[in-house]
Structure formats: C-alpha cells, structure tokens
N, C-alpha and C positions, 0 to 999 in steps of 0.2 A: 353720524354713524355710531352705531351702539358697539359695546365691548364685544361679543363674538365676531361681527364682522372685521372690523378693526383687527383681530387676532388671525380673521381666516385671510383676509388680503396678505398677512404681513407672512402668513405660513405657504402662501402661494411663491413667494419669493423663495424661497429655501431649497436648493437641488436634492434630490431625496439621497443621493449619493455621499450626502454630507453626515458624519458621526461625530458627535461628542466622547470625550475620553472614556464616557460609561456606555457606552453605544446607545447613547440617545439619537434618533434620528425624529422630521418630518413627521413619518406612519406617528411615533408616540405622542405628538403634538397633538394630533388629528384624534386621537385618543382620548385624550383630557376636555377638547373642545366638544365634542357627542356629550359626555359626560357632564357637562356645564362646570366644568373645575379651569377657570379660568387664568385664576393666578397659578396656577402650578404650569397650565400650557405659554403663562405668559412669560416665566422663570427659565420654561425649558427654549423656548426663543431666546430670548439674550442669550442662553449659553449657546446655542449652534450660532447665533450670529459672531460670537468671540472665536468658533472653530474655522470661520470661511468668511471674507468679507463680502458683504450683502450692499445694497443700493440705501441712500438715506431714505426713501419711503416706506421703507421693512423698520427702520427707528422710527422713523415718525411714526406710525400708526403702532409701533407698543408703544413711546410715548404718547400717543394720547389715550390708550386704552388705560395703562397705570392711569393715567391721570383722572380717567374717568371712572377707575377703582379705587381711588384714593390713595395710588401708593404711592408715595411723596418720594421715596429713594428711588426704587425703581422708575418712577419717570422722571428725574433728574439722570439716571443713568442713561436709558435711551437718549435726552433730549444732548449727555454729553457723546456720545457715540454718533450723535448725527453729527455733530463739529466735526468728531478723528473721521467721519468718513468724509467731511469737503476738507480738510485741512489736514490730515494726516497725524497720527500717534507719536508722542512723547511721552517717553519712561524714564523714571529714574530712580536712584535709592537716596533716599532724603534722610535723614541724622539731623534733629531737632538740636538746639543749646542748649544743656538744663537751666531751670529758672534763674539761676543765682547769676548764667553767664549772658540772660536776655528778657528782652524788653515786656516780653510777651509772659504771664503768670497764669496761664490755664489752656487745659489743649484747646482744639478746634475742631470742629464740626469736618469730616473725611470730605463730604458730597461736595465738590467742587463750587465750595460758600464762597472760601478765603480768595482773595487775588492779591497774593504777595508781586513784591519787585525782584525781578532777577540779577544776577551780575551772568552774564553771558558770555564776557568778551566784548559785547561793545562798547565804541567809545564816539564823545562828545566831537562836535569839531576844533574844540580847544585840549582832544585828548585827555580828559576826564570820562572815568565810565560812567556806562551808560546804561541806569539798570530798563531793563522791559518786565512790563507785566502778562505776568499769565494765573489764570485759575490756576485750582490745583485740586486731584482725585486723592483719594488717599485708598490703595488700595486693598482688600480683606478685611480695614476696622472702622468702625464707624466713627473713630475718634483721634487723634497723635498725640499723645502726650507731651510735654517738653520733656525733650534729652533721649524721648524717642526717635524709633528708626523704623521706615515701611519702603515700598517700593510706592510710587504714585506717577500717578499721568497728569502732565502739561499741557494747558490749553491757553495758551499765547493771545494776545489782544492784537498782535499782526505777526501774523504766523511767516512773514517776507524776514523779519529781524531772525528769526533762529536757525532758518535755512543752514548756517554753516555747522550747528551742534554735530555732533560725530559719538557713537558710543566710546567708552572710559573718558569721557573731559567731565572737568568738574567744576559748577555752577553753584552759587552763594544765594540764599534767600534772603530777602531783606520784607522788614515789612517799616523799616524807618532807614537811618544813614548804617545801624551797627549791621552786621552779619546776625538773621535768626537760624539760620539752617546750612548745611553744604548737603550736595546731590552729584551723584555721580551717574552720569546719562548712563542707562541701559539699554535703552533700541528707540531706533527713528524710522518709522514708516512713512514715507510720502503718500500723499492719497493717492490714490486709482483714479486714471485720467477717463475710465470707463466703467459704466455699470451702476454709476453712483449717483445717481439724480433718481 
C-alpha cells in the first residue's frame, strides 16, 4: 500500500469530534492529504492519536507509511504506540547519575534504543531483587544526558511483572549491578480491552 493510502486508512479511524490542543482535528488531516503534504498530515495523526485512544491499526499504518518516507523516528514512534496500545502506557521522571557517579559516560539515543534493567520491587525466590527489563522513550529530546532529568515511557519485556507499579513509587535503572538512574512513576494506563486490534 503506498503512503497516501496507508495515511487515509489510518485518518479513517479518527472520530472527527476529536481536537488537538491547537484545534487540530480529522477535516485538517484531509487537508494536507489533497495537497500531497504527507509528512505534515502524518505529524498531525500522531498528535490526535495522543488526544483519544485509536486501535493499533491507525499505528500500524503511520508506522509503515513513516517507514516508507523514511522517517526513522516517527516510525519507531508509531511502531512504540502500537505496544502502549496492547499493553498499556508507562510514565515516569527519570534523573540520570552524573558521569563521575556511573558506569555509563555519554547520553543515549531518546527512541526507545536502550533496554535498561529495572528495580521494581521485585524479588528472587531466595528474596533478592529482581530487576526486569523494559525499553525506554525519552520523551521531548532526542537525547538524555548524564545527570539528566526527562519524563519517559516504559515498555516492559513482560508487561504481567509491573502490573503492581502505582503513580509516586520509585523505581531504579540499572544497566549493570550499580544504580544508573531513579524514576518516579507518573501514570499507568492499562490497555483498552476494546477497539484496539
């Protein structure tokens, strides 16, 4: 399927009663696609998809249209919005170690590259913790610095192990045995038992 269509299927999902915080709606999508201005109607879907939650086949098909425009973020972004939509959204605010107090000496790539280790809460059956791994979004920069600080979304490698996260608890990044980060959950969406296929 070639990039308008892919864009008009995905704009077919969208209830036209839906507004972005700039009153983008639907009609202005419909706009940009007549016009053959692509990437800008593909820009304004992810945003109405972040206003109203949409089915994963409204991400998949911007994911593949980016990816058939070549735009390496934006279809890593769709492709992670199709997870938060079977598995449900994790947020947090993440507080990097400056270099001097960890292991890690250069930032990293925001696009959900890294797959740090978590400390959760859980534990071993000998009562040792238990870290779990999840991606990680970094969200607004395309970069974290060490000893920085961003809000980012969690994408879990068995999404069953965080079930008990709760907003204010506070969660440790690891990416060896020391502490690289702390995070303090900011909202947990469970997915939508309907609409999402």
């Amino acid at each position: 399927m070639d990039v308008p269509k892919l864009l008009e299927a995905a704009t077919l999902l969208v209830p036209e009663e839906i507004a972005t915080e700039n009153d983008i709606t639907v009609r202005d999508v419909w706009e940009y696609l007549r016009e053959d201005e692509w990437e800008v109607a593909l820009g304004l879907l992810e945003e109405l998809g972040d206003v109203h939650a949409l089915p994963v086949s409204f991400w998949e098909n911007l994911a593949t249209a980016a990816e058939q425009m070549r735009l390496e973020r934006s279809a890593a972004w769709c492709h992670w919005r199709c997870y938060e939509t079977r598995n449900g959204i994790i947020r947090a605010d993440l507080t990097l170690r400056p270099a001097s107090e960890a292991r890690r000496q250069s930032p990293f790539d925001g696009a959900g590259v890294l797959r740090p280790m978590w400390n959760i809460g859980n534990r071993t059956s000998t009562g040792e913790p238990a870290l779990n791994i999840a991606r990680l979004w970094v969200e607004f920069v395309p970069f974290l610095e060490l000893g920085g600080q961003s809000s980012v979304r969690l994408a879990p490698l068995d999404p069953f192990q965080w079930q008990h996260l709760e907003p204010g608890q506070v969660i440790t990044m690891h990416e060896d045995r020391s502490v690289a980060g702390t995070a303090i959950i900011l909202e947990i969406q469970r997915p939508a038992t309907a609409g999402t296929e």
